[in-house]
C-alpha positions in Angstrom: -46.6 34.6 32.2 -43.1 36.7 31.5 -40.1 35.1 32.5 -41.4 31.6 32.1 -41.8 30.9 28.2 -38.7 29.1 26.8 -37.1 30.4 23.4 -36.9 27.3 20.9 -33.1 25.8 21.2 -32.0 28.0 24.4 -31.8 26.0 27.1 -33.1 26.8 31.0 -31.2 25.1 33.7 -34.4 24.4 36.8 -33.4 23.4 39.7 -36.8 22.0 42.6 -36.2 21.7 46.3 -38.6 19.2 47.3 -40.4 18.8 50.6 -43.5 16.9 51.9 -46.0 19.2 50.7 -44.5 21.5 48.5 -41.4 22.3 46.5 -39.8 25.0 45.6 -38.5 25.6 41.4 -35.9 27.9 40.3 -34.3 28.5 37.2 -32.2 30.3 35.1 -30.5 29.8 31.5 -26.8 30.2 30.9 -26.4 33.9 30.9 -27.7 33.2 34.8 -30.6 36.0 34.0 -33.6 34.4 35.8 -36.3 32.9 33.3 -38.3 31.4 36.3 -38.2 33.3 39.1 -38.4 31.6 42.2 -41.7 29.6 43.2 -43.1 27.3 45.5 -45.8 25.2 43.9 -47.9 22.6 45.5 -47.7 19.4 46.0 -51.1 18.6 44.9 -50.8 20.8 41.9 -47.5 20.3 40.6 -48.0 17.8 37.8 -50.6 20.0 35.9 -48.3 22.8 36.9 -44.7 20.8 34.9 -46.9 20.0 32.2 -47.6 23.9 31.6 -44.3 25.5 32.9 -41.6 23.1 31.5 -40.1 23.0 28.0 -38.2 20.1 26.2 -35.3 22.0 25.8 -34.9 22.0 30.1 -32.2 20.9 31.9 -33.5 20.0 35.6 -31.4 18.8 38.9 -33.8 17.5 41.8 -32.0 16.8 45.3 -32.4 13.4 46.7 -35.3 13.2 49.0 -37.8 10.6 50.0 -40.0 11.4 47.3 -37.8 12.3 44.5 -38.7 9.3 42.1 -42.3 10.6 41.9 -40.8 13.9 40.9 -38.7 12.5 38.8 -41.3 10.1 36.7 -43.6 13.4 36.2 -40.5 15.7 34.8 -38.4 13.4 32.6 -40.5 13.1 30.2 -41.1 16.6 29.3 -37.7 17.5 29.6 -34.1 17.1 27.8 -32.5 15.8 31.0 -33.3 15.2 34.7 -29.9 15.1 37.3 -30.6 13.5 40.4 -28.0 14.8 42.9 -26.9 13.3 45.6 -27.3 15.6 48.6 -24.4 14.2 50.6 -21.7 14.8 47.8 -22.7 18.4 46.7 -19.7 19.9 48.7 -21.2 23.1 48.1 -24.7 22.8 49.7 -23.6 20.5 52.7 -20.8 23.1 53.8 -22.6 26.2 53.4 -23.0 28.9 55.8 -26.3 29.8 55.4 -28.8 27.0 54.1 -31.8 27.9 52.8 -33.6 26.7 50.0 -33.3 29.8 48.0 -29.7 29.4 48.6 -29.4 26.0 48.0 -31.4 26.3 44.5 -28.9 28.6 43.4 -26.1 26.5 44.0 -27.6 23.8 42.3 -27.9 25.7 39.6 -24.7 27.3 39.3 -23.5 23.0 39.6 -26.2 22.3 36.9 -24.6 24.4 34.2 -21.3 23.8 35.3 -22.2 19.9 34.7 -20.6 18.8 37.8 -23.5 17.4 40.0 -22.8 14.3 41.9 -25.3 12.0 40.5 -27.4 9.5 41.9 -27.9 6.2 39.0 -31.6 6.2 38.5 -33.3 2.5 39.2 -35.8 1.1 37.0 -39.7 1.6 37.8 -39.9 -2.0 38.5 -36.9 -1.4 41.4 -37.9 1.8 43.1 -41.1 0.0 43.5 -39.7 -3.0 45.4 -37.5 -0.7 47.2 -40.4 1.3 48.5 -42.8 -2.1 49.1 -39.7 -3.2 51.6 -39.4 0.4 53.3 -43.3 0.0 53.7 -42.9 -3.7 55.4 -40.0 -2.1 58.0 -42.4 0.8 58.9 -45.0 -1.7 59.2 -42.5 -4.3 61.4 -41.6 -1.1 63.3 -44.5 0.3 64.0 -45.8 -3.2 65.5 -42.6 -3.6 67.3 -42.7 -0.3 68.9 -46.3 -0.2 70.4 -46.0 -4.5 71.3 -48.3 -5.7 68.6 -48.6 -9.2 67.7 -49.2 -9.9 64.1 -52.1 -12.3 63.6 -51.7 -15.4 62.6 -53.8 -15.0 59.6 -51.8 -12.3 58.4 -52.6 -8.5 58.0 -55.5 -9.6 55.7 -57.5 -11.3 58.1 -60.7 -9.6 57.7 -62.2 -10.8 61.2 
């Protein structure tokens, strides 16, 4: 497909706005001519779709979401570098007139090259995955608490 193939040694800067279902990639190199036009890929398809449309030589910034580390395990490998912003401290995005993602892709972008993303420190594996069993159990606790559940005494497990 034009625009998408990477030149050995030139680098692309991508940027992916990432929702429930979908997400939304971007990117351009560091003339700022577009060499992936703007395009929302599926959820479902989006690891066979990195494997295809992302080149070692890519530079990548993903805003922090709920599931960014998912993302984030599927693209760093098949990349030079993955920037994890922190959504917060990217001045740019959080004062901006209009917010769309379009708009906030191309800011990202314009940060990405400039190098000066706020970044998020990446856990270990081993982390995120406690970190999301404990968010689990307070959904869980929640979830009980707000409809007046009991928890049995046997546990979740109890297979009565």
């Amino acid at each position: 497909m034009k625009g998408t193939q990477n030149t050995i040694g030139s680098p692309r800067y991508l940027a992916f706005d990432i929702h429930k279902e979908y997400m939304l990639a971007d990117g351009i190199n560091a003339e700022q001519e577009w060499v992936l036009p703007p395009r929302r890929v599926e959820m479902g398809k989006f690891r066979e779709w990195a494997k295809k449309n992302l080149s070692n030589t890519d530079l990548v910034v993903l805003e922090i979401t709920t599931n960014v580390w998912d993302i984030y395990d599927v693209v760093a490998p098949l990349v030079t570098r993955v920037v994890v912003a922190h959504a917060g401290a990217v001045r740019q995005i959080a004062e901006a007139r209009v917010e769309t993602d379009k708009e906030d892709i191309k800011r990202l972008l314009r940060l990405l090259i400039a190098d000066i993303i706020p970044e998020v420190s990446v856990p270990p594996v081993h982390v995120r995955e406690l970190r999301g069993m404990i968010s689990y159990r307070h959904r869980l606790q929640s979830l009980l608490h707000r409809h007046n559940l009991l928890m049995p005494e046997d546990g979740l497990t109890n297979k009565a």
